[in-house]
GUBA-791120 format. One record per residue: residue number from 1; residue in three letters; x, y, z of N, C-alpha, C, O, CB in turn. Coordinates in nm, 2 decimals. Glycine has a CB too. Layout:
% residues N
     n   res   n.east   n.north     n.up   ca.east   ca.north    ca.up   c.east   c.north     c.up   o.east   o.north     o.up   cb.east   cb.north    cb.up
   NUM   Ala        X         Y        Z         X          Y        Z        X         Y        Z        X         Y        Z         X          Y        Z
...
***
This chain:
% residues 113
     n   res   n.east   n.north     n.up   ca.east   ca.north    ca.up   c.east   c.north     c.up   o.east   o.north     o.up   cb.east   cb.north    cb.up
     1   Unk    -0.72      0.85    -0.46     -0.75       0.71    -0.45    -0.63      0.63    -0.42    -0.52      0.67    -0.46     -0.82       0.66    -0.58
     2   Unk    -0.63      0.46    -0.33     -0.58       0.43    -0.34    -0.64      0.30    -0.37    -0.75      0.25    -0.34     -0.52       0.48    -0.29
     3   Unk    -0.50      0.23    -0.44     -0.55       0.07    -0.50    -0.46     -0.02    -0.40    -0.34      0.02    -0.39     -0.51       0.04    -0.70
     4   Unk    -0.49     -0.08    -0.36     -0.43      -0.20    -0.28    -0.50     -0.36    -0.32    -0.61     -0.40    -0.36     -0.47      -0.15    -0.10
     5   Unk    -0.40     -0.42    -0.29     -0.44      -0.56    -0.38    -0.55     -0.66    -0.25    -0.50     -0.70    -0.15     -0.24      -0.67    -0.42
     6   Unk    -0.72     -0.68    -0.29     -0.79      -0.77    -0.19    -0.68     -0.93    -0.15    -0.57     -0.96    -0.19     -0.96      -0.81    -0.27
     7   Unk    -0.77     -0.99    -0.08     -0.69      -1.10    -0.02    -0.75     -1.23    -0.19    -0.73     -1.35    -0.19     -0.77      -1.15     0.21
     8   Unk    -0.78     -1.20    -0.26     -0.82      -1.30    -0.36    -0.73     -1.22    -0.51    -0.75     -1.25    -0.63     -1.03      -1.32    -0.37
     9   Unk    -0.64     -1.11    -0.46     -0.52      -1.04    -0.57    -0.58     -0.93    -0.67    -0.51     -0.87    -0.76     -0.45      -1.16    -0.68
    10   Unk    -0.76     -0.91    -0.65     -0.81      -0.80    -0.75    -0.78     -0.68    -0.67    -0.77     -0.67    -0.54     -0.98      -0.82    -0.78
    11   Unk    -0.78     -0.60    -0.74     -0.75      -0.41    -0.72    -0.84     -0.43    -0.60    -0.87     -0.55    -0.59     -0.82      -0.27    -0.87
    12   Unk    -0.87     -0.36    -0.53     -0.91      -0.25    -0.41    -0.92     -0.12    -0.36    -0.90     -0.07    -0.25     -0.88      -0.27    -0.36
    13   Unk    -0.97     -0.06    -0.49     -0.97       0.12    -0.51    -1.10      0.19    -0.42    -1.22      0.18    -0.43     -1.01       0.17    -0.72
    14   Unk    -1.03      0.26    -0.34     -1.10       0.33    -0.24    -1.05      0.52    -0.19    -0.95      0.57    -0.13     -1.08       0.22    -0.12
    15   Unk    -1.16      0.58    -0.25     -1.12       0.75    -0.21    -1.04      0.74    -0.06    -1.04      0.64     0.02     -1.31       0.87    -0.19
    16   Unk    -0.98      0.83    -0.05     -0.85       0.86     0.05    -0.85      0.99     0.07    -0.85      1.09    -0.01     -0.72       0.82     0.00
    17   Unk    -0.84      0.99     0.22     -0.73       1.16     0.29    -0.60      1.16     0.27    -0.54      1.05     0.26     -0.71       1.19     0.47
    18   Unk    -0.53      1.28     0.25     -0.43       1.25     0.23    -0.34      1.37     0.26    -0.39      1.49     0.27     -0.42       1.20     0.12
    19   Unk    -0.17      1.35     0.29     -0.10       1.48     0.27     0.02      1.42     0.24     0.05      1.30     0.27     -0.10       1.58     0.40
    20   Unk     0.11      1.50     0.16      0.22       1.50     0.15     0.36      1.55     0.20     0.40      1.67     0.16      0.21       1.50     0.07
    21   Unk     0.43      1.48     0.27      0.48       1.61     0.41     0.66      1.49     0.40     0.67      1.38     0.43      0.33       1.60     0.66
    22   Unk     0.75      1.57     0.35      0.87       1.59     0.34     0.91      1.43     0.23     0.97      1.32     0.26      0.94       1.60     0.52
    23   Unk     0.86      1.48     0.12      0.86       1.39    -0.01     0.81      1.23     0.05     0.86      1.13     0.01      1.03       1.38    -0.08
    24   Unk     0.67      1.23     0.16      0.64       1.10     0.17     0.47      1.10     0.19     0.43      1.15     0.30      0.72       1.03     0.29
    25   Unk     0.38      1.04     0.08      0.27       1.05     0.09     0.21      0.96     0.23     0.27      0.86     0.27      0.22       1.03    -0.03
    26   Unk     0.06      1.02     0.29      0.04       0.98     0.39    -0.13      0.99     0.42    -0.20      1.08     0.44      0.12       1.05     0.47
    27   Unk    -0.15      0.84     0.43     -0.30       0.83     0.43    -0.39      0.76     0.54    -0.38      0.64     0.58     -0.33       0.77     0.30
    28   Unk    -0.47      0.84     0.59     -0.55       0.79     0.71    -0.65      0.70     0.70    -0.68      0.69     0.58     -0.61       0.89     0.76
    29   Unk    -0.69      0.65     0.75     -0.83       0.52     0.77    -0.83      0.46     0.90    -0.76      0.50     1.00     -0.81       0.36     0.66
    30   Unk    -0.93      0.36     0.89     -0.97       0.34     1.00    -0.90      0.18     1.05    -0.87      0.10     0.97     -1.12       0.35     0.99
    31   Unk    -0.86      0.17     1.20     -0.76       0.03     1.16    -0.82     -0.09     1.11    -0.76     -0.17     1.04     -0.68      -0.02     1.30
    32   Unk    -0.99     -0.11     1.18     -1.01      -0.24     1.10    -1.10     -0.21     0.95    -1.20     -0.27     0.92     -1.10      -0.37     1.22
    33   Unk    -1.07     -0.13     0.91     -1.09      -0.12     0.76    -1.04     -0.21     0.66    -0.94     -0.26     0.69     -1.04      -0.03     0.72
    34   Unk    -1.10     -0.25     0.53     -1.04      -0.32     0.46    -0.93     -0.29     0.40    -0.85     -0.36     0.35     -1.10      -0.36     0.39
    35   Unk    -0.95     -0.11     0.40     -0.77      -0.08     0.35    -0.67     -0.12     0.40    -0.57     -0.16     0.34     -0.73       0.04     0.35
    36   Unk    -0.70     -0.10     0.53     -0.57      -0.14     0.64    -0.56     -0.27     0.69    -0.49     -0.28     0.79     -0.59      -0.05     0.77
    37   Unk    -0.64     -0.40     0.65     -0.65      -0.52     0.63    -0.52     -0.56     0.52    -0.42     -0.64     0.54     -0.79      -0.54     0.59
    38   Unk    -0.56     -0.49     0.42     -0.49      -0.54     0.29    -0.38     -0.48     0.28    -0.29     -0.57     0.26     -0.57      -0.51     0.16
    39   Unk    -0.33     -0.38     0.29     -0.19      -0.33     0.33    -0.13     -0.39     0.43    -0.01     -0.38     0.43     -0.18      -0.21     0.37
    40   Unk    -0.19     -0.48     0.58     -0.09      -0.51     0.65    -0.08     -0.65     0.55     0.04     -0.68     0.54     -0.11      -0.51     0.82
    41   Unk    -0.14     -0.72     0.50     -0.13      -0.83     0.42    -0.05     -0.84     0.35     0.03     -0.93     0.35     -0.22      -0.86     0.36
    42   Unk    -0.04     -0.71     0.24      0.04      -0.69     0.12     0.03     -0.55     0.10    -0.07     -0.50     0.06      0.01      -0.76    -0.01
    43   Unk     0.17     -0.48     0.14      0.19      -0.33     0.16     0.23     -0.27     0.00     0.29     -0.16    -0.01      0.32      -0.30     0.28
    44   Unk     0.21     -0.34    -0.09      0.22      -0.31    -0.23     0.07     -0.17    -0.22    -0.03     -0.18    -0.16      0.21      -0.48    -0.34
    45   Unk     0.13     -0.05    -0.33      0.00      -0.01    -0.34     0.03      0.09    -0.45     0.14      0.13    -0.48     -0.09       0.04    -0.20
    46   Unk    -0.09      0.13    -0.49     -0.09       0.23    -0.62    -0.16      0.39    -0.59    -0.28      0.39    -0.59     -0.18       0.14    -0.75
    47   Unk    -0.11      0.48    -0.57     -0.22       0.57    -0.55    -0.21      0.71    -0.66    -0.10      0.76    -0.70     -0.21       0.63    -0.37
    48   Unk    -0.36      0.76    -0.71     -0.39       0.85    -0.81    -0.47      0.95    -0.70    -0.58      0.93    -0.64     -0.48       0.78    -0.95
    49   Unk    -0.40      1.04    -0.70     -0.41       1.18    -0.61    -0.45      1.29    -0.67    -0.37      1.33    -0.75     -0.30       1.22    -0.54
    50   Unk    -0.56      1.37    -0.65     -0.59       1.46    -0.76    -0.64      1.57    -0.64    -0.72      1.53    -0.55     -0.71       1.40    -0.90
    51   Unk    -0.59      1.70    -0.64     -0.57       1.80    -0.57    -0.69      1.92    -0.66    -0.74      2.00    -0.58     -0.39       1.83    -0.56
    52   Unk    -0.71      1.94    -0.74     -0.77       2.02    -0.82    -0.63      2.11    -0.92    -0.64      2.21    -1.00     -0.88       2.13    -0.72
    53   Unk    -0.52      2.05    -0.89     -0.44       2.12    -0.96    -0.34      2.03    -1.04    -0.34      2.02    -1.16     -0.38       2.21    -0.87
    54   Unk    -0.26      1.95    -0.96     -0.11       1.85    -0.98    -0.14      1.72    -0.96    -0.10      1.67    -0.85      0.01       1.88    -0.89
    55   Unk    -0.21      1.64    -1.07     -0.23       1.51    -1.04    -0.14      1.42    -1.01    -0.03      1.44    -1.07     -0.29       1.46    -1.13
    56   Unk    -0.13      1.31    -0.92     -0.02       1.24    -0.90    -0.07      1.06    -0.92    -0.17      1.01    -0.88      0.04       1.29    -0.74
    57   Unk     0.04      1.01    -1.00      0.02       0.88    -0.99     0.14      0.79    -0.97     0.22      0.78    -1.06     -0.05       0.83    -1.10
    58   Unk     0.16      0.72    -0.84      0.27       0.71    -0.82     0.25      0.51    -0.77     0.14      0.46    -0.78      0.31       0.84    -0.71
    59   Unk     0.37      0.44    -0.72      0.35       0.33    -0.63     0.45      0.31    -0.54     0.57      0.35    -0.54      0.32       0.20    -0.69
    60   Unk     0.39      0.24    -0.47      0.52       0.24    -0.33     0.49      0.12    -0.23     0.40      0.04    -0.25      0.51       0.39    -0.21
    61   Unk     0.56      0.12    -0.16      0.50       0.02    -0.05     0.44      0.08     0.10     0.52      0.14     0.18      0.64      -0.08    -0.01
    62   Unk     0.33      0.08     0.14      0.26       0.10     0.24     0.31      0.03     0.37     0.33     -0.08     0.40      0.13       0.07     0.22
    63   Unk     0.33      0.18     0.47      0.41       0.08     0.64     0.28      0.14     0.71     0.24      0.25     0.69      0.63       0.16     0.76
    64   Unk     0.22      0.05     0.79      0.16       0.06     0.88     0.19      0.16     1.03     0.27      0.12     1.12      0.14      -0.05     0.88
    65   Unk     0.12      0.27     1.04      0.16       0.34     1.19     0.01      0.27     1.31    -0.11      0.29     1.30      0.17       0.57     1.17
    66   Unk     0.05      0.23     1.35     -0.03       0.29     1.50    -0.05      0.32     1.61    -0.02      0.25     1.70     -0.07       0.27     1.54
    67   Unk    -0.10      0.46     1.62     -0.09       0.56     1.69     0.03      0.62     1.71     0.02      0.73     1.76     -0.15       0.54     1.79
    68   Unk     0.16      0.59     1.69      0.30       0.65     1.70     0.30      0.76     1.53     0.37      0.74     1.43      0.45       0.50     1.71
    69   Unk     0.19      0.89     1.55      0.18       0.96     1.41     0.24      1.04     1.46     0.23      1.08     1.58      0.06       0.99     1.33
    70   Unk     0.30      1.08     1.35      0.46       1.20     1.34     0.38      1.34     1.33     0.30      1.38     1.24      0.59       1.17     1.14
    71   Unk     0.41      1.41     1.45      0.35       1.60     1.48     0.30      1.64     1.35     0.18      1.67     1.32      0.50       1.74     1.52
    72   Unk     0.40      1.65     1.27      0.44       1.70     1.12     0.33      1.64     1.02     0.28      1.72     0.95      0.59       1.64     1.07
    73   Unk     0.29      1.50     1.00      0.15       1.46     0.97     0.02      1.53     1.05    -0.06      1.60     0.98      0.15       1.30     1.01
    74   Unk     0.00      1.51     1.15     -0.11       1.53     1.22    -0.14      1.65     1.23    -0.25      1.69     1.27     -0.12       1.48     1.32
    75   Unk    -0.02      1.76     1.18     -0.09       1.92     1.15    -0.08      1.97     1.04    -0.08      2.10     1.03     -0.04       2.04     1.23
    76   Unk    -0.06      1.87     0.91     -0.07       1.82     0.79    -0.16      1.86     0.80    -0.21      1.97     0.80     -0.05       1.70     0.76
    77   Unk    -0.23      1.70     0.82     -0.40       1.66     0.81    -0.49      1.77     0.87    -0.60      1.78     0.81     -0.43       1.52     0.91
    78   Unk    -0.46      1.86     0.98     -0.52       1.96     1.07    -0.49      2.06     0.94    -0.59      2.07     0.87     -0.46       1.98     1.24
    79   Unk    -0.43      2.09     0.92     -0.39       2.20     0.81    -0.50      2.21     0.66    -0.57      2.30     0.63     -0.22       2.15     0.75
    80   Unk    -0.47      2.08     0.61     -0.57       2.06     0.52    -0.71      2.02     0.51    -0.77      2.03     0.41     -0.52       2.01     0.45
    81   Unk    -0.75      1.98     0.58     -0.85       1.93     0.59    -0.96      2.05     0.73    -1.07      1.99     0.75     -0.79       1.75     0.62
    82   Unk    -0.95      2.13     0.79     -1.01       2.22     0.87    -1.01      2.19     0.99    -1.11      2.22     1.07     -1.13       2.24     0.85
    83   Unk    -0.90      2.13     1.03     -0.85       2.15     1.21    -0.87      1.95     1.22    -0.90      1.94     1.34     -1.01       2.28     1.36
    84   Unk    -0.87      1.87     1.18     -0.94       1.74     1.18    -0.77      1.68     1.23    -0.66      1.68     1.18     -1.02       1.67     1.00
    85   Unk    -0.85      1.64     1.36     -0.76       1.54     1.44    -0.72      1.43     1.43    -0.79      1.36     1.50     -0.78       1.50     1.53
    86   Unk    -0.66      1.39     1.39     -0.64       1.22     1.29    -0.63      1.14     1.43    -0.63      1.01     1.43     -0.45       1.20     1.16
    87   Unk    -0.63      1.20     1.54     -0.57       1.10     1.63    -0.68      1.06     1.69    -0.66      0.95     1.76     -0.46       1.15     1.73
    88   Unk    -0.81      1.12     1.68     -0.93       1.13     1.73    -1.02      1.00     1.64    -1.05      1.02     1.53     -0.98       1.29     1.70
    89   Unk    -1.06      0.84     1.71     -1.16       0.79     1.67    -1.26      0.81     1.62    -1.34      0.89     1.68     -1.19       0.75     1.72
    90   Unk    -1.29      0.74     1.48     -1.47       0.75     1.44    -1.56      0.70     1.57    -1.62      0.79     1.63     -1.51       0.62     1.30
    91   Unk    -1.56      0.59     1.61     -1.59       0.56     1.76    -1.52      0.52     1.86    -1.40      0.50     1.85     -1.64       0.49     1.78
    92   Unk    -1.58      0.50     1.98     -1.47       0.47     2.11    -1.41      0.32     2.09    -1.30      0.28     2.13     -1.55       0.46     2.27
    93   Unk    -1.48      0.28     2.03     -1.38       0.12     1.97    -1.34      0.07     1.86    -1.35     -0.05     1.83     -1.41       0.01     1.99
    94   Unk    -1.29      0.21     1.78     -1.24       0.21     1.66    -1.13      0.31     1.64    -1.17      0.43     1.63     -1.34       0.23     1.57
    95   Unk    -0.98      0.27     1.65     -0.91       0.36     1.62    -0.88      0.37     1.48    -0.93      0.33     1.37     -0.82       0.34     1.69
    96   Unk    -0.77      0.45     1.50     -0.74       0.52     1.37    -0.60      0.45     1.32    -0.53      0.40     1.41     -0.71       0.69     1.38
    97   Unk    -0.56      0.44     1.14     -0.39       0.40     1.14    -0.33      0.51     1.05    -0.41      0.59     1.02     -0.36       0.23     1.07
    98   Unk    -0.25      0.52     1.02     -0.19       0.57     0.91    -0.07      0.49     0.80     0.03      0.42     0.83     -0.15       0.69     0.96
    99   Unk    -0.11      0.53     0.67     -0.03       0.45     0.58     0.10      0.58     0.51     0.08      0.68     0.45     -0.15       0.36     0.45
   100   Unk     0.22      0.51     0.55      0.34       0.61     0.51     0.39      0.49     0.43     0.42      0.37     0.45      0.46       0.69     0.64
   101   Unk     0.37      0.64     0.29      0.38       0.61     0.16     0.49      0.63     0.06     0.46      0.68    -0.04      0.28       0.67     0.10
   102   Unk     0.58      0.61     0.08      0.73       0.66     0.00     0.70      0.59    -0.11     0.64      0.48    -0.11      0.91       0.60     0.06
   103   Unk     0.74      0.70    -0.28      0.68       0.64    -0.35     0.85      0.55    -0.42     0.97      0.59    -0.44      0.57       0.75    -0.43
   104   Unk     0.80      0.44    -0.44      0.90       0.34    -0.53     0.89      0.40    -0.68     0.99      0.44    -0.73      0.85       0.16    -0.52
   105   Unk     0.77      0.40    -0.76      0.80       0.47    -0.90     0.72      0.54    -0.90     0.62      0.52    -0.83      0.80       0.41    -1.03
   106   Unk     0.74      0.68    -0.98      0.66       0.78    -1.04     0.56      0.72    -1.17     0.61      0.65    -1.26      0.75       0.90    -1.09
   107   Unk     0.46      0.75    -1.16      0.41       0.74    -1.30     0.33      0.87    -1.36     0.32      0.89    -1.48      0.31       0.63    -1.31
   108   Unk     0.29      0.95    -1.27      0.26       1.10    -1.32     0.29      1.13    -1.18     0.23      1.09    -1.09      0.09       1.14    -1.38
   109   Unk     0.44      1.26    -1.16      0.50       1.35    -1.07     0.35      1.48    -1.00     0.29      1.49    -0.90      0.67       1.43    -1.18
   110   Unk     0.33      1.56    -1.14      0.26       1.64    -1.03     0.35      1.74    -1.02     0.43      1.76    -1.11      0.23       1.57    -0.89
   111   Unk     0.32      1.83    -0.90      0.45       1.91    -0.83     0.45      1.84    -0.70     0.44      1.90    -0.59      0.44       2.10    -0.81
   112   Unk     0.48      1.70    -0.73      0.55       1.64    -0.57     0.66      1.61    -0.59     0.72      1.57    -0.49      0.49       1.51    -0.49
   113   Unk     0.75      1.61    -0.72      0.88       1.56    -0.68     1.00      1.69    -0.65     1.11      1.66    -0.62      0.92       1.46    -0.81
***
């Protein structure tokens, strides 16, 4: 999950893809989503990651990518998730963004640190 602050300052908790690839979390959506509304607004964010094993709860500040996604993410995402193209649109006039997540504090590590 991640929490990102709405445009009126309440939480905004929404399930999330995700991977973690060279100590920087990294999460996909769609660009005119409200996630990716509220992060370019205010890139503050909180995310509770739960793998079936090493829960993580961490916060950081969210940078917006678009379409310039790093090899290393995108066979991430292809890796975990069963070959899934991140680069590939829900529709033809809907792209994709990604949020690179360095975390600023730990609050539950996990085995990500």
């Amino acid at each position: 999950m991640a929490v990102h602050a709405a445009p009126d300052g309440s939480p905004h908790v929404t399930p999330v893809w995700f991977v973690h690839v060279d100590g920087v979390w990294w999460v996909c959506c769609e660009a005119g989503s409200v996630k990716a509304r509220n992060v370019a607004a205010d890139p503050r964010v909180s995310l509770a990651l739960e793998d079936g094993d090493h829960p993580v709860v961490a916060e950081g500040a969210a940078r917006l990518h678009h379409g310039d996604f790093p090899p290393a993410v995108v066979r991430a995402f292809a890796d975990k998730y069963d070959g899934w193209d991140i680069r590939q649109p829900v529709t033809p006039d809907s792209g994709r963004v990604l949020l690179e997540i360095p975390v600023r504090r730990w609050l539950l590590a996990g085995t990500a640190r």
